[in-house]
Backbone as a printed PyTorch tensor [residue, N CA C, xyz], in Angstrom:
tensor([[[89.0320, 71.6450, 54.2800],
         [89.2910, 72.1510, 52.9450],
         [89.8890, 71.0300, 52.1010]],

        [[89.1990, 70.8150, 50.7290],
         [89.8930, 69.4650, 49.9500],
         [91.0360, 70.4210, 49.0210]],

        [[91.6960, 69.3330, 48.9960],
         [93.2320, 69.6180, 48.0130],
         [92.7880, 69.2380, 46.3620]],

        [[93.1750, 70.1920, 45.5050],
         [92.6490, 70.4730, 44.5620],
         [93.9040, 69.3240, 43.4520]],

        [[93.9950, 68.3030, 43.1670],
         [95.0790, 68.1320, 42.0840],
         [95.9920, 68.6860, 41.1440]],

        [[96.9320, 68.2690, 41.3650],
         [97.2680, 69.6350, 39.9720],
         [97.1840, 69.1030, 38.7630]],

        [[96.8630, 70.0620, 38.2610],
         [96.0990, 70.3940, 36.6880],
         [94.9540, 70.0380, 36.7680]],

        [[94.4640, 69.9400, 37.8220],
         [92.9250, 69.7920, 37.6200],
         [92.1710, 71.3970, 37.5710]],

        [[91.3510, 71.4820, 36.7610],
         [90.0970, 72.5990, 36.6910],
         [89.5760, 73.2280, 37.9680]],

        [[89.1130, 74.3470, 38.2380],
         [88.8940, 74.8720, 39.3120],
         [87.6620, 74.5440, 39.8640]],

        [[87.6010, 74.3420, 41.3510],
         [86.5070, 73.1770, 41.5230],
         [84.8780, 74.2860, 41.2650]],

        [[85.0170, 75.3280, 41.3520],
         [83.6160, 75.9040, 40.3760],
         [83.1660, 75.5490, 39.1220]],

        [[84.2170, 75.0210, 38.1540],
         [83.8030, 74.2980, 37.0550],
         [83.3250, 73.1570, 37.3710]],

        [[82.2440, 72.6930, 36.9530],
         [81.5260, 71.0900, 36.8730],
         [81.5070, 70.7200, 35.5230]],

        [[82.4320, 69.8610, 35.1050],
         [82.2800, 69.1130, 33.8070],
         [80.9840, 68.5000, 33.2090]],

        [[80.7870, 68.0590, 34.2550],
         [79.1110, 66.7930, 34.6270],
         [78.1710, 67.4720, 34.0910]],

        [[78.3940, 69.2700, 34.0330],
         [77.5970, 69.7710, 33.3630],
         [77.2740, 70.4270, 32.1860]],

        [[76.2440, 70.5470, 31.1190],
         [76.2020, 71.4340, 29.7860],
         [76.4590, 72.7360, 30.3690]],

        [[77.2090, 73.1890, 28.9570],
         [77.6610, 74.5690, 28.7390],
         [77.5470, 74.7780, 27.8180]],

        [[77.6050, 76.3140, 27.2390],
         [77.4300, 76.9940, 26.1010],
         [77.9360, 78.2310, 26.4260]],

        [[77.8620, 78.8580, 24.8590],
         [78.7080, 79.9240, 24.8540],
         [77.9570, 80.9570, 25.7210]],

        [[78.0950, 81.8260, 26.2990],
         [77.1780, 83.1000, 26.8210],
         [76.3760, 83.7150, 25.6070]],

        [[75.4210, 84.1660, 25.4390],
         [74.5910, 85.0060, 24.6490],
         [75.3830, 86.4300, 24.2060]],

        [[75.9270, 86.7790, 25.1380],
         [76.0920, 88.3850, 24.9270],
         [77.8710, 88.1810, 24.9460]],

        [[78.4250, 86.8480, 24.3120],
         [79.3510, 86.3850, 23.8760],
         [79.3450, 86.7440, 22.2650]],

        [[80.3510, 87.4630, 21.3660],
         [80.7530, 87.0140, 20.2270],
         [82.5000, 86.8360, 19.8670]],

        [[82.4900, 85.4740, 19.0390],
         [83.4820, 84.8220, 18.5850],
         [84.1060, 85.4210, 17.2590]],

        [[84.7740, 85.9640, 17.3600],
         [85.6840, 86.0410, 15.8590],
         [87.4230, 85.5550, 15.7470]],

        [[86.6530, 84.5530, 14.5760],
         [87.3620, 83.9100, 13.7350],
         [89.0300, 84.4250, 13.6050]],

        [[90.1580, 83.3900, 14.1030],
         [91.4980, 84.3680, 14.0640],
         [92.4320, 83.3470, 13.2690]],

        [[93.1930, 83.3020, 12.8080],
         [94.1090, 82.0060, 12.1770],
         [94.8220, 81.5450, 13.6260]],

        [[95.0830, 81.9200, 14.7160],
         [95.5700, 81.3400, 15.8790],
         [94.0560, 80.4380, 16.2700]],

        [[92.9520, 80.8350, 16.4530],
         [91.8300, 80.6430, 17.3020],
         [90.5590, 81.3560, 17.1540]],

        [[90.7560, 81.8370, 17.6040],
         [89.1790, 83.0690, 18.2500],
         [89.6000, 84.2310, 19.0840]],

        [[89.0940, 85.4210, 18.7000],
         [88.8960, 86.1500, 19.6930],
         [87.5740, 86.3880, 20.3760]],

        [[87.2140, 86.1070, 21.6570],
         [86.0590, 86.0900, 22.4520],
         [85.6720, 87.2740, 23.0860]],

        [[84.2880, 88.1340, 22.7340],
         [84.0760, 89.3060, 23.3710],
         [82.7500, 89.3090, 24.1380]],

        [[82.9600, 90.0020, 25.3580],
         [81.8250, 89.7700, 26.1170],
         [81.8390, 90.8040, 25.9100]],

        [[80.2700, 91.1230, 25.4090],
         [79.7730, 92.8530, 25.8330],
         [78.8550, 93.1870, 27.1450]],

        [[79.0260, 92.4150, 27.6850],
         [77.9730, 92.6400, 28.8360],
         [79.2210, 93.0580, 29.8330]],

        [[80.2110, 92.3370, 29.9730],
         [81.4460, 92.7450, 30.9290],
         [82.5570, 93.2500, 30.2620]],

        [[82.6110, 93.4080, 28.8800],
         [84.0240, 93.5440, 27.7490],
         [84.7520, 93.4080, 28.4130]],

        [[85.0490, 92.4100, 28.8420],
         [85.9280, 91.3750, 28.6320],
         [86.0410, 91.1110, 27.3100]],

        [[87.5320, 90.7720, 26.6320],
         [88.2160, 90.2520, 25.0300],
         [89.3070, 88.9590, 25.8900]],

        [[88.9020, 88.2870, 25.6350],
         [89.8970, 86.5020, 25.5840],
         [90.4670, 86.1220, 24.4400]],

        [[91.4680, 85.9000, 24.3790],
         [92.0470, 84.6650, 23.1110],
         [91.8120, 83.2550, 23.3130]],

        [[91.0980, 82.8300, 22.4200],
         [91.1310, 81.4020, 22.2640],
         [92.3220, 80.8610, 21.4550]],

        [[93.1880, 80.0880, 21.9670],
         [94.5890, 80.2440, 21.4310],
         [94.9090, 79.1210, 20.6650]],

        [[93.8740, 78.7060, 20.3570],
         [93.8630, 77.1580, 19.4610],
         [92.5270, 77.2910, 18.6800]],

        [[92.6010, 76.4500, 17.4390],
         [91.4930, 76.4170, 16.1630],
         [90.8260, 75.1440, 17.2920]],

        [[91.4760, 74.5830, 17.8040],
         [90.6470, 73.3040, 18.2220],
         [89.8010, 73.5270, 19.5300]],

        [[90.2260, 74.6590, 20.4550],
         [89.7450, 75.3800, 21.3100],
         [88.6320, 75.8930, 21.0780]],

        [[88.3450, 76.3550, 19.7340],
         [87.6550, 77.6880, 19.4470],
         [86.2540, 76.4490, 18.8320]],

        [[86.5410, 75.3590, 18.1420],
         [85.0990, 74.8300, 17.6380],
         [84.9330, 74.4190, 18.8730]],

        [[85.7310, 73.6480, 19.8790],
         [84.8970, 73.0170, 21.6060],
         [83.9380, 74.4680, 21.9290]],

        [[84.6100, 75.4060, 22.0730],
         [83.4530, 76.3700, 22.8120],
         [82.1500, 76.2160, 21.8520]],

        [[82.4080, 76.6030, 20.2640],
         [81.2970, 76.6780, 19.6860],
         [80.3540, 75.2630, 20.0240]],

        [[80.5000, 74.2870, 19.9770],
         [80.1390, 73.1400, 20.1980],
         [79.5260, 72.8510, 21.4060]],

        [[79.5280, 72.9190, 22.5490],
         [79.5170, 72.9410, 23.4880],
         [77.7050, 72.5800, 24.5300]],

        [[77.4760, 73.1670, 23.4670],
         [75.7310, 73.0860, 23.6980],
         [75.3540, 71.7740, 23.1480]],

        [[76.1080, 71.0350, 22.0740],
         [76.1050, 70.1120, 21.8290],
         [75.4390, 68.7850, 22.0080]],

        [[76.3300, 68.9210, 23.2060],
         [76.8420, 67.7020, 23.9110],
         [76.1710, 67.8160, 25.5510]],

        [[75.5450, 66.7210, 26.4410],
         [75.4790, 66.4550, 26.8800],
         [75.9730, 67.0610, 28.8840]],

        [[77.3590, 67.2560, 28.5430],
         [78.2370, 67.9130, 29.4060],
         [79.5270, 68.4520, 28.5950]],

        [[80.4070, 69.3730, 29.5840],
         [81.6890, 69.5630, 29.1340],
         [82.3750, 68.5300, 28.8330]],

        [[82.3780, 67.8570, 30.0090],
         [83.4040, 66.4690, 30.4530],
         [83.1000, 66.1220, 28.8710]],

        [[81.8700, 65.8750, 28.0310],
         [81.3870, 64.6370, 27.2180],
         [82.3750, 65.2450, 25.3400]],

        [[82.1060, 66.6130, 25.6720],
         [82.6890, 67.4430, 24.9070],
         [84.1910, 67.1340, 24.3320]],

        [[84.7170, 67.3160, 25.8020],
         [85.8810, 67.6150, 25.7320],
         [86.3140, 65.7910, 25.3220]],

        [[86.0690, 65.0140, 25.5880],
         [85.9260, 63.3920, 25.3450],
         [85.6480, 63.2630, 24.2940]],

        [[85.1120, 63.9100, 23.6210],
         [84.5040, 63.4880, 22.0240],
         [85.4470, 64.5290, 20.6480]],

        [[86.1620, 65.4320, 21.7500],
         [86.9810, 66.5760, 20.6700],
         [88.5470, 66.7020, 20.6310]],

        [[88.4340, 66.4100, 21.9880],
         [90.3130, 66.2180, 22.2830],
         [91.0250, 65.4590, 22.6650]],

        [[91.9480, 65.3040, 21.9750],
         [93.2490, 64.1670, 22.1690],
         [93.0270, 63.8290, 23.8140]],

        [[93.5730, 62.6800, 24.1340],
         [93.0200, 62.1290, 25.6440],
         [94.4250, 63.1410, 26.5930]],

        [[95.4200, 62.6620, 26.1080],
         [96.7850, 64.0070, 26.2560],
         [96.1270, 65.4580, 26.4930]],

        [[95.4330, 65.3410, 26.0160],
         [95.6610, 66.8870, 25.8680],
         [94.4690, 67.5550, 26.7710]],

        [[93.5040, 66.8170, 27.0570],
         [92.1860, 67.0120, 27.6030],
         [92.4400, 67.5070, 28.9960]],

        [[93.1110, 67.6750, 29.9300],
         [93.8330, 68.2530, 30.9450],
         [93.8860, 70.2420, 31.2400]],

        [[94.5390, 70.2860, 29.9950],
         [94.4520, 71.6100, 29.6210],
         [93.3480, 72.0490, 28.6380]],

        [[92.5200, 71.3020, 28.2320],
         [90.9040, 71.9510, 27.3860],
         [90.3080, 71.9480, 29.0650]],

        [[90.3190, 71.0690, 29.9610],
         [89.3980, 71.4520, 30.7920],
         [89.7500, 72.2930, 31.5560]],

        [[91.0110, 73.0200, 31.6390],
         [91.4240, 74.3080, 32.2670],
         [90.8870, 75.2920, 31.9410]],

        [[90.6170, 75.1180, 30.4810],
         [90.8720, 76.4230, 29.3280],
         [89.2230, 76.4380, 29.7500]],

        [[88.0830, 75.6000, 29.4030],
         [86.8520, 75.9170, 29.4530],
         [86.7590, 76.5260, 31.0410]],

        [[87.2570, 75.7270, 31.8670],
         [86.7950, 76.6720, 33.7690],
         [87.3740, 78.0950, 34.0690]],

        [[88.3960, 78.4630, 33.2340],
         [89.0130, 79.6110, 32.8180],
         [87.4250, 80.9270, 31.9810]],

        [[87.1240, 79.8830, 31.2730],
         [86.2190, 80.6590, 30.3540],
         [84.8450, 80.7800, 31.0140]],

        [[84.5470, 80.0090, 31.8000],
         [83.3410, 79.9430, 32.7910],
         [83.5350, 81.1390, 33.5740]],

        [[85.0090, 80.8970, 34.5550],
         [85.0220, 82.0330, 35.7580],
         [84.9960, 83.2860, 34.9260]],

        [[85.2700, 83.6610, 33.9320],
         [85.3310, 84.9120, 32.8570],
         [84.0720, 85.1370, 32.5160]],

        [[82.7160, 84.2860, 32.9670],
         [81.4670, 84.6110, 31.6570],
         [81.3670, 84.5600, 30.5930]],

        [[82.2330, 83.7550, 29.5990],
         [82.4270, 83.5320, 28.4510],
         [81.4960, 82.4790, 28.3290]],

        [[81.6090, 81.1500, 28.7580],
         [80.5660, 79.7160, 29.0580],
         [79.8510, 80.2400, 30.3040]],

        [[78.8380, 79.5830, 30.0440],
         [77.7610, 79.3920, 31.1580],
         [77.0760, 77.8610, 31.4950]],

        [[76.7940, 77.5190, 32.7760],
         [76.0850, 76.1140, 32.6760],
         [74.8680, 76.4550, 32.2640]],

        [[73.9330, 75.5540, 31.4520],
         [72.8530, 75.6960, 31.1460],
         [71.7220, 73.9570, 31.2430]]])
């Protein structure tokens, strides 16, 4: 069994790979962030940052997460965006595509 780092992303997330929002995902607009609704599982998430909330929209973007999160967030801070997206993966919110 490998030892996971701390603060590293959960090893089911792959950065290396594109993501996008889920389809049967909608985003509304909050002055904190976003609120994220899955209707396929309703599931409701807070996206708890404005800067959080364009990475998800964005996301299809780019290449990979990893490339995403490299091109949107402070290098500081990129630690916890890649939590926040493997968080949103294991939820069905992102999907690899």
């Amino acid at each position: 069994m490998t030892q996971q780092s701390p603060g590293a992303p959960p090893a089911a997330f792959d950065a290396s790979l594109r993501y996008a929002l889920d389809s049967e995902v909608a985003l509304r607009e909050e002055p904190f962030g976003a609120l994220a609704y899955n209707y396929s599982n309703r599931r409701l998430t807070f996206l708890r940052s404005v800067a959080l909330r364009e990475l998800v929209r964005s996301l299809a973007d780019f290449d990979s997460a990893g490339d995403a999160v490299a091109r949107s967030i402070p290098e500081a801070s990129r630690p916890s965006y890649l939590r926040a997206l493997a968080g949103l993966a294991e939820s069905g919110m992102i999907h690899a595509c």
